[in-house]
Structures are given as C-alpha cells and as structure tokens.
C-alpha positions in Angstrom: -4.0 -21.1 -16.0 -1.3 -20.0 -13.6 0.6 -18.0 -16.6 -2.4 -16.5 -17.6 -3.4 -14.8 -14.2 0.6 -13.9 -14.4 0.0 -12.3 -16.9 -2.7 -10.2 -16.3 -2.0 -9.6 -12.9 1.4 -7.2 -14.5 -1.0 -5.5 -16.5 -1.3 -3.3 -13.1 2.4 -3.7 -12.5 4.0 -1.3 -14.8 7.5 -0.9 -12.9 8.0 -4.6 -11.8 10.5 -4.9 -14.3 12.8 -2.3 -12.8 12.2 -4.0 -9.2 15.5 -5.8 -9.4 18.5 -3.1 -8.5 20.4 -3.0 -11.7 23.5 -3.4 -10.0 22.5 -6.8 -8.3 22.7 -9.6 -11.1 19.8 -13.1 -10.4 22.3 -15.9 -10.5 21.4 -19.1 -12.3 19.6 -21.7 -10.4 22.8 -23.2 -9.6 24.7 -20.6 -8.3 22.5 -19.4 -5.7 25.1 -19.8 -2.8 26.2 -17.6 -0.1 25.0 -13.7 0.1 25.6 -9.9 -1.0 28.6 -8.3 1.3 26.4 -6.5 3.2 24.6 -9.3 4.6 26.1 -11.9 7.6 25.6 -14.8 8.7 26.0 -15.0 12.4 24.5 -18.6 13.0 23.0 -21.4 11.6 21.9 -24.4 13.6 20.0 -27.2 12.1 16.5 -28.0 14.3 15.2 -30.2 12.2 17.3 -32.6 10.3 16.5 -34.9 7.2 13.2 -34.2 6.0 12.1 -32.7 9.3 10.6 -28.7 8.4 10.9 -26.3 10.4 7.6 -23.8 10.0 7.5 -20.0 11.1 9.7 -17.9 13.7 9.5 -15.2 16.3 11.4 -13.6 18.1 11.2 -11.6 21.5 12.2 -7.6 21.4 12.9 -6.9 25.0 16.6 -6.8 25.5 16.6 -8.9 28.8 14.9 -11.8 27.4 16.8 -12.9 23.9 14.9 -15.9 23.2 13.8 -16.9 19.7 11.2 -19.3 18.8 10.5 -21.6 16.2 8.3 -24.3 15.5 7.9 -27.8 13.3 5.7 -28.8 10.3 5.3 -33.0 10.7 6.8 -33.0 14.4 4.5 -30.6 16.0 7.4 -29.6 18.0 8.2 -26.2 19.8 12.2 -25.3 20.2 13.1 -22.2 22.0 17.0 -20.6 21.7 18.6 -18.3 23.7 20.5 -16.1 21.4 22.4 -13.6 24.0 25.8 -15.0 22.4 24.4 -14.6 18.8 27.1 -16.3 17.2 25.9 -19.3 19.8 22.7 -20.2 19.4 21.8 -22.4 22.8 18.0 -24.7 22.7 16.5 -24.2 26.1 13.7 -26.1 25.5 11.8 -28.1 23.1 8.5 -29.5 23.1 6.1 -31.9 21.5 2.5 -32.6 21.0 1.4 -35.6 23.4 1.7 -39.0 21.3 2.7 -37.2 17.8 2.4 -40.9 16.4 -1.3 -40.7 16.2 -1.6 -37.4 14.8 -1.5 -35.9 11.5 -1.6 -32.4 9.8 1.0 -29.5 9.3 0.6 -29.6 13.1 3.0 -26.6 14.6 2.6 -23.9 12.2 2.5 -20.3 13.8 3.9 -18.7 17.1 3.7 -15.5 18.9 4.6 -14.3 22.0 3.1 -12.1 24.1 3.1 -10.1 27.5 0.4 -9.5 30.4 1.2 -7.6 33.6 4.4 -8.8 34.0 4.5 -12.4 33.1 5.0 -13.7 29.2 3.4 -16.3 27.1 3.7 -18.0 23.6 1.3 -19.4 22.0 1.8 -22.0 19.4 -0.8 -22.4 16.6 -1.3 -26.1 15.7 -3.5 -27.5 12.6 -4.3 -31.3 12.7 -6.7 -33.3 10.3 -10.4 -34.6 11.1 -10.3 -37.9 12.4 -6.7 -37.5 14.8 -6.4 -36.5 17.9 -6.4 -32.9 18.8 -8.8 -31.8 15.2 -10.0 -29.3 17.1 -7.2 -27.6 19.4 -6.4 -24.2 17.5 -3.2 -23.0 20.2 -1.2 -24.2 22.9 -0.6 -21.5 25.5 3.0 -21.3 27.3 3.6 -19.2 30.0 8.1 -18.5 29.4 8.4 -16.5 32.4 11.1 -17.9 33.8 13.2 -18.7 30.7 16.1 -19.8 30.1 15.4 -22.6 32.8 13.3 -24.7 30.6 11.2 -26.4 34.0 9.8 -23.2 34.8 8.0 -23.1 30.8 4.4 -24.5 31.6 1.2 -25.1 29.5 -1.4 -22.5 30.9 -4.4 -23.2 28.4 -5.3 -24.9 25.2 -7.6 -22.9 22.7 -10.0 -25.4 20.7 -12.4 -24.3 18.5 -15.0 -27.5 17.7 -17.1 -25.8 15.3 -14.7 -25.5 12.5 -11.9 -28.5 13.0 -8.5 -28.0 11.4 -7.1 -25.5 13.8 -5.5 -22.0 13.6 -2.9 -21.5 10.1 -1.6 -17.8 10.8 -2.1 -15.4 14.1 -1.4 -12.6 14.8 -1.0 -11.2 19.2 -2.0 -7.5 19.3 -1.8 -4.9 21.9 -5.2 -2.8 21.4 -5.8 0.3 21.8 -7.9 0.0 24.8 -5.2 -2.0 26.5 -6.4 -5.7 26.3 -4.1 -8.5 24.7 -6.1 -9.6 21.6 -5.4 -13.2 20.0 -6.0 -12.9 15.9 -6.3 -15.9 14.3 -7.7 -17.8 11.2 -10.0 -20.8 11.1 -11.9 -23.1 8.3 -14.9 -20.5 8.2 -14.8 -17.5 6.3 -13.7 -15.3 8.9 -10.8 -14.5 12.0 -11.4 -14.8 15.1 -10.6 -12.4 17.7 -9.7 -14.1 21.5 -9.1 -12.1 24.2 -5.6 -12.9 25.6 -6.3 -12.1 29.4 -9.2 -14.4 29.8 -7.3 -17.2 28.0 -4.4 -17.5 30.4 -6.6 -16.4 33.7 -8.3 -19.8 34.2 -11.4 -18.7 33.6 -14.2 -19.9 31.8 -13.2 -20.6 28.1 -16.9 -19.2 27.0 -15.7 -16.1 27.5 -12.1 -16.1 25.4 -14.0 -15.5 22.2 -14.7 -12.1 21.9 -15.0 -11.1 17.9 -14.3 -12.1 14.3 -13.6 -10.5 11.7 -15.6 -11.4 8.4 -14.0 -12.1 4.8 -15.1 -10.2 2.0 -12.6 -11.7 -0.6 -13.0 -15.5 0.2 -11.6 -18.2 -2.5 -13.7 -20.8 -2.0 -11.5 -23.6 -4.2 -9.5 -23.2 -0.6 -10.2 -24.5 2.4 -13.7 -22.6 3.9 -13.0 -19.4 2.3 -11.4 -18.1 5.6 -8.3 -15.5 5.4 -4.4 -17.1 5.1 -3.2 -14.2 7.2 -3.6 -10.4 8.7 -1.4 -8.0 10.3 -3.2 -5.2 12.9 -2.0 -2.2 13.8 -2.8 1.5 15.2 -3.3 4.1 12.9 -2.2 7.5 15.2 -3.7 9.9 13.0 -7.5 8.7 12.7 -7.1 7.2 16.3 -8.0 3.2 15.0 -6.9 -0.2 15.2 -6.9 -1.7 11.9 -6.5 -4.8 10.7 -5.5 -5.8 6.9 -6.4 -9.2 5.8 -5.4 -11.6 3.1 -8.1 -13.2 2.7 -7.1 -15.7 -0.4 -9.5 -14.1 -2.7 -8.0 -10.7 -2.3 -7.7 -8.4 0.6 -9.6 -6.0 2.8 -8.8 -3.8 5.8 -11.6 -3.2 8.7 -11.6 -1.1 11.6 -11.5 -3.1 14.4 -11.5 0.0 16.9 -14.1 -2.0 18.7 -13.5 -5.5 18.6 -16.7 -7.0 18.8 -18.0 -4.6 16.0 -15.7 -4.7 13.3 -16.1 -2.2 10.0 -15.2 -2.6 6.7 -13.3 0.0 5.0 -11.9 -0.9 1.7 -10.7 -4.3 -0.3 -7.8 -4.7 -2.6 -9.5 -7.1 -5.5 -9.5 -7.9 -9.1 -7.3 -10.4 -11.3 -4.1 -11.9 -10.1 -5.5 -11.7 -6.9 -6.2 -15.2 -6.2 -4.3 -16.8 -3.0 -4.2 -13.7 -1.6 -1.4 -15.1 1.3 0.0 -12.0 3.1 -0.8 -8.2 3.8 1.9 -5.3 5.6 1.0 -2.3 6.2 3.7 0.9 6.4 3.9 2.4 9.6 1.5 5.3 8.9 -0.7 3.0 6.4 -0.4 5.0 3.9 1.6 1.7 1.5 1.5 -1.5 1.4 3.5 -5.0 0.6 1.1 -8.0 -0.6 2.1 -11.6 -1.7 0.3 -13.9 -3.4 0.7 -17.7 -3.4 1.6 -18.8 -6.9 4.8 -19.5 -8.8 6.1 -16.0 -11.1 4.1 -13.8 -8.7 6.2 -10.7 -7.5 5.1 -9.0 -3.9 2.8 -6.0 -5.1 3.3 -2.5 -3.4 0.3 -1.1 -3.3 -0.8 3.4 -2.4 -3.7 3.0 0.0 -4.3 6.4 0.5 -7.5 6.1 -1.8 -8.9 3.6 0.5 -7.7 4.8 4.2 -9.3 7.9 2.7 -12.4 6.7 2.1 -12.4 7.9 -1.5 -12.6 4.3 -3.3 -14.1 1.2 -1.9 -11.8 -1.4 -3.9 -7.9 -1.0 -5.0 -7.4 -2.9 -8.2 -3.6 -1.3 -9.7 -0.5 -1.7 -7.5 2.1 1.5 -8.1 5.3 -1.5 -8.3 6.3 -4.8 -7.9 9.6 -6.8 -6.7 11.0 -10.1 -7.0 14.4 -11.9 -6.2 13.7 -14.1 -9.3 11.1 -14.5 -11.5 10.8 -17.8 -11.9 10.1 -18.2 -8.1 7.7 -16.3 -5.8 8.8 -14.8 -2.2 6.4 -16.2 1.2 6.8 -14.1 4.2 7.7 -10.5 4.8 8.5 -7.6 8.0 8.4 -4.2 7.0 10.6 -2.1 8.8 10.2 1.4 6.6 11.9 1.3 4.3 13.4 -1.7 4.1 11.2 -5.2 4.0 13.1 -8.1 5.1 11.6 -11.4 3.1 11.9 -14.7 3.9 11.6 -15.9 0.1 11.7 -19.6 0.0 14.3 -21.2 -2.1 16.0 -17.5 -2.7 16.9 -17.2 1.4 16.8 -14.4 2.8 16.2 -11.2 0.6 16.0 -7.8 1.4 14.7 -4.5 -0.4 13.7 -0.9 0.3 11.2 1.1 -0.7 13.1 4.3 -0.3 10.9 5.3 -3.6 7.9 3.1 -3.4 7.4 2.9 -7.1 10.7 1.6 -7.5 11.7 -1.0 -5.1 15.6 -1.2 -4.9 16.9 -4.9 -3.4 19.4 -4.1 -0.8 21.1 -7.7 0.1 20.3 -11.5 0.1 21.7 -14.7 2.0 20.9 -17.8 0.6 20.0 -20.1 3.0 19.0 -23.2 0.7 22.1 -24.6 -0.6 21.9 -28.1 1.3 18.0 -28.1 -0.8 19.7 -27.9 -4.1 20.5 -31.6 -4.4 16.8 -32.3 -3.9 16.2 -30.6 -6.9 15.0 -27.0 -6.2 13.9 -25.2 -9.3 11.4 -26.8 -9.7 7.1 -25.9 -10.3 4.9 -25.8 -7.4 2.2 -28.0 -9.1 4.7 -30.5 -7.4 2.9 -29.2 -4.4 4.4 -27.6 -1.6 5.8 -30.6 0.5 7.4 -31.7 -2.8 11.4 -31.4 -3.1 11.5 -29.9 -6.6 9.1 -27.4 -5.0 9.7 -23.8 -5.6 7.6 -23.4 -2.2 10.8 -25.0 -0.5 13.1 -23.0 1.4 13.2 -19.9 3.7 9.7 -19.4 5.1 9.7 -17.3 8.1 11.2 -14.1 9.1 11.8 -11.9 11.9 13.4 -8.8 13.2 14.7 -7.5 16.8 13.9 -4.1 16.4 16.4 -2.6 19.5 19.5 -4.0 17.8 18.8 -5.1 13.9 19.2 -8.9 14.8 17.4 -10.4 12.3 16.2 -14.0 12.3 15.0 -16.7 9.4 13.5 -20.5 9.2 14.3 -22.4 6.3 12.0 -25.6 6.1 14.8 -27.6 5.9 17.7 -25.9 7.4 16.4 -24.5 10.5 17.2 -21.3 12.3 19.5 -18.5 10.8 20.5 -16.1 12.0 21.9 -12.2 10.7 23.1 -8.7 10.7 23.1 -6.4 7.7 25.3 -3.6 7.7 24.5 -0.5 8.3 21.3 -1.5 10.0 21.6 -1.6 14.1 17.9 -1.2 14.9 14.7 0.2 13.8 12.4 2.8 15.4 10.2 4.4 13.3 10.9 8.4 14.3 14.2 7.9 12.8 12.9 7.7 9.2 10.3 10.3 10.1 6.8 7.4 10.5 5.2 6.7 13.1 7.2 3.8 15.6 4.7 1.2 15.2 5.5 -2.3 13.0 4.4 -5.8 14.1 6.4 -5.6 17.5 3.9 -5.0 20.4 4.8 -2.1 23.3 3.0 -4.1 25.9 4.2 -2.3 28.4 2.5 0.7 27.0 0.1 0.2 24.5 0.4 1.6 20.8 2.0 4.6 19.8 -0.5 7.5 19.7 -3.5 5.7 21.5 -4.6 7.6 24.4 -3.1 6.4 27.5 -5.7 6.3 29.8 -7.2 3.6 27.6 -4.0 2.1 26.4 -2.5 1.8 30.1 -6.4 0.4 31.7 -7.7 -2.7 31.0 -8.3 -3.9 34.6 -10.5 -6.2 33.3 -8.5 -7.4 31.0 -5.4 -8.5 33.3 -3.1 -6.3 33.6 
C-alpha cells in the first residue's frame, strides 16, 4: 500500500527528480560516513548511551544565555548543555521523571523554551500510557533563570490534561501578536490546544491556562484520535495575522489564529499521498512551504501557497517540487531559515538544501551523524516500526538553529547532541535575503516583526 500512495503522491511532484544537486552523488547504504566540505562538526557528546534515545532539541538564541536542550525517549530525562565553548559541550543539569521505573510511554518527547518579563522557562512535553503514572501530565514547566548553576533550575507548574490521557507529542511556544506567551500543543483529540503561558507559570488557578484549540480538518483516524502531529505559528506582516499551519496526519490546514479563542480556517493542503501528514514550515512571508510526511520513499514536498493565503482556493492538492537525501529513506524534522532548510533526516544526518529557486531544490551539505547505527542494521523498512534497529525511522531526529551566529544543533536517537557550522553561513536574519525576519525563533522581548507595538509590547494581563 505504501508504494502505491508513493506513487501517486509524485504524480504532483514533477521536479522531485531533479531535487538532488547533480553535483552531490547518494552514497550506498554503506558508505554514508562523515559530511560534504562545507559542513563541520564542532562536537558530539553522547547523552544517551546503548539503546538509550535521545528525542527532539532546542536551543536558546540570546547570545548571553548559550544553553541547548535536549530531551530522552524511554528515560524521560531532561539534559541541558552549555555550549559557550562550542567545541566543549558542558551538561549543567539533567533531570528525570519521579520513579521512571513505574512509568511507560515515549515519555520526554518535545521542549521549548520560552521568556516572560525577564525570567525564562522550558517546558518539556512528556507522553505516558493509560494505566502508569503521570497518563495525564501533558508538560513539565522549568523556570532556567539562573542557568548555568543547575540548583537555581526549579519546577514552576505541571500542565495535565485528564480528558484526553497520553499527553502532549509536538508544541510549539509563540509570542502573539497581542503580546501574551501562547503554549501550542497537540493532544489525543482531534484538535491543539492553545495554553496561555503567563497564567501557567503565575501560580494561579490552572482553570484558567486553557484558553483555545485549534480544530483538525484533515484528521487520520487509523492514528491515535485524529489529532495533529505538529504545527508551526507565525505572524504574517502583510495581512497583520498570526497564523498557524498544521499537520494534521490526514493532511494539512492553516487558520488564523489572530484571536486565539476564535480560530478561522483558511485553507487545507489535502489529496493522495497525504496521509501522516507529520510536519508543516512556513517561509518567512508565507508565501512557500516545506511539508513531510511519515512514510518510507516520501520526499519533503514544497508547496506555492499563494492560492490559499489568497483566498482564491480552499484546498492545495499539487506541490511545485520535491527533495530527498535518498530515496529509499524519508527525512523527519526540518527549520527553514530562507533559503536554506536545515533537516534533521534520520539515518541520512544532518542534510541541508536551499530553495534559492523553489521549484528546484538544490542540496547544499550533509553530515552523517549515524555511523555507530550502521551495525544495527540501518537500511532497513519502517514496517519494522520505528523503535526497531533496521528502522529507516532511526537516526537524526531533531534540529535546531542559533539564528545570531549560524550554530546549528542536531539529536540523533542514538548518538545524542551534535553539534555544527556550515560555511559561509554566520547567522540568519531575514532582511538580508530580502523576507520578512520572522522563523520559529520568538523576539520576546518585542513581539513579532510587523505587529503593532502597542499590542505586541502590552499584555499586562498576561505577565509581562
């Protein structure tokens, strides 16, 4: 079945074939070893040996506080590393759920941190199964003030959500235009949630942290509850909105989520080959797009949404290109930092290509991160399932990027934290290649580029 919805999904693909740069040659299983020239390595520390998986990373962007984040799959740990020697990598702290012994579930999945007034905070997702403790606990709130000394890192608050156990898979923190802290996150229901940061860490009465959700119009119901896999949000300067674009496993939608409480629909991205709909980036002025979907041979679509954002269609069904490192893999995670998107793509490391010419994505450099894997058999099908060694869902899953200085940062499930520079690149702001200076790095300081500031600098209410 999967090479049949392959198949059909490149019907809409006409230049995936011409994604791979001509001049970079796909070396056999293998060989996949080191990187392109234009890519170093700067560190690699292992954080979770043996069969231990590290999950997703983040990384702060203020340049006084060079901490970077990442979290465990079946040790529901949190490590945090100080990275102002880059080359030295130094854990400051590391934390675990009470009596891990007695739970079970991906457990730490997701982290992001965040900033209100003048104090930060990360919040770790965390999924655990029905019938172990914690089923219900969705986040657990840090407030990292006072990094590097690792006693001054507290637990401030604990997010459950009872009605729909399993906790919270991806999240995403967002600094609204109307200058509150908003908390993104997906849950077994067939929607995302929307918390309201402020009220989480104040103390106050939890009843009031929910705020919104966002509903799914593209659910896959052979999936969990049909809910979304993940979303990015961001402003859009020229129509004055927050948006949010969601994968929502049965394809993907964007909403206006101006006011938070009342979110609109404005378009989906549907039709075959869309199923697992897993991740969803934006460009800076919204005008493209970079999708994955969750199946083996799958390349990340690139996708015009002018039609939509327009208002002129109400579904996208034919992406303009496609890319892949290999095809007999698929890529997971993905930052878009125009042009260039930096993927963290599994058992194929790091990868990175530009979309100088969005109909033709050009790859740029790679790093393979997954050599110590190759003895467990990489290479192989993912209807081994995903925890499975000879998984080709095995590998480099998170990435990250320090937008003042180009650092760029990657967990590999079973080689830990990695981190880069590639050449030529020394930081991103989105005025030098003429968009708007907005990606998924938060100004909270000052609220989204282009949002008024009256609105974008208020939010008494909200905390800060």
């Amino acid at each position: 079945m999967r090479g049949t919805v392959f198949a059909l999904a490149l019907c809409g693909l006409a230049t995936v074939a011409r994604a791979q740069d001509p001049g970079v040659t796909v070396k056999p299983f293998d060989q996949k070893h080191g990187g392109s020239d234009n890519i170093k390595m700067i560190a690699h520390v292992v954080t979770h040996p043996g069969l231990w998986k590290a999950a997703d990373i983040e990384m702060e962007q203020d340049p006084s506080r060079p901490y970077v984040y990442i979290c465990g799959f079946v040790n529901y740990d949190t490590q945090i590393y100080d990275v102002r020697d880059p080359s030295h990598p130094k854990k400051v702290f590391d934390w675990t759920i009470e009596q891990p012994e007695l739970h079970r579930g991906i457990g730490a999945m997701d982290g992001k941190y965040f900033k209100i007034g003048d104090r930060y905070y990360y919040a770790q997702s965390m999924q655990f199964q029905q019938g172990t403790p914690d089923a219900d606990l969705g986040a657990v709130i840090f407030d990292v003030t006072g990094l590097p000394d690792s006693s001054k890192v507290k637990v401030v608050a604990r997010i459950r959500y009872a009605k729909a156990p399993g906790g919270f898979h991806n999240t995403f923190a967002y600094k609204h235009s109307d200058g509150r802290v908003l908390y993104f996150v997906t849950v077994n229901e067939p929607q995302a949630l929307i918390y309201d940061l402020a009220k989480v860490v104040s103390g106050k009465d939890s009843s009031t942290w929910l705020i919104g959700a966002v509903p799914n119009p593209t659910p896959f119901k052979q999936i969990g509850a049909g809910g979304y896999h993940d979303f990015y949000i961001g402003y859009d300067p020229a129509s004055h909105q927050d948006k949010f674009y969601g994968a929502g496993l049965g394809g993907f939608s964007v909403w206006d989520v101006t006011r938070p409480e009342t979110p609109k629909q404005m378009f989906t991205i549907t039709g075959l080959g869309m199923d697992i709909a897993h991740t969803f980036t934006p460009s800076p002025d919204g005008k493209y797009a970079v999708t994955e979907t969750e199946y083996q041979y799958t390349p990340l679509r690139i996708w015009d949404l002018t039609p939509g954002q327009s208002g002129k269609t109400q579904n996208l069904d034919n992406a303009i290109s496609g890319w892949a490192a290999d095809w007999r893999d698929l890529s997971h995670n993905h930052e878009v930092r125009w042009p260039y998107v930096f993927v963290s793509a599994y058992e194929d490391g790091l990868q990175v290509f530009d979309l100088k010419d969005p109909t033709n994505p050009k790859t740029d450099g790679h790093y393979y991160t997954c050599e110590c894997q190759h003895q467990h058999g990489f290479g192989g099908t993912q209807d081994a399932g995903w925890q499975s060694t000879i998984s080709v869902e095995q590998g480099a899953f998170g990435v990250d990027v320090r937008n003042y200085d180009g650092l760029i940062a990657l967990s590999d499930m079973r080689s830990g934290l990695w981190l880069f520079r590639m050449n030529g690149f020394k930081g991103w702001n989105g005025h030098d290649v003429g968009m708007p200076n907005i990606s998924s790095v938060q100004d909270y300081d000052h609220g989204p580029e282009g949002a008024p500031k009256a609105s974008a600098m208020g939010a008494t209410s909200s905390g800060r």
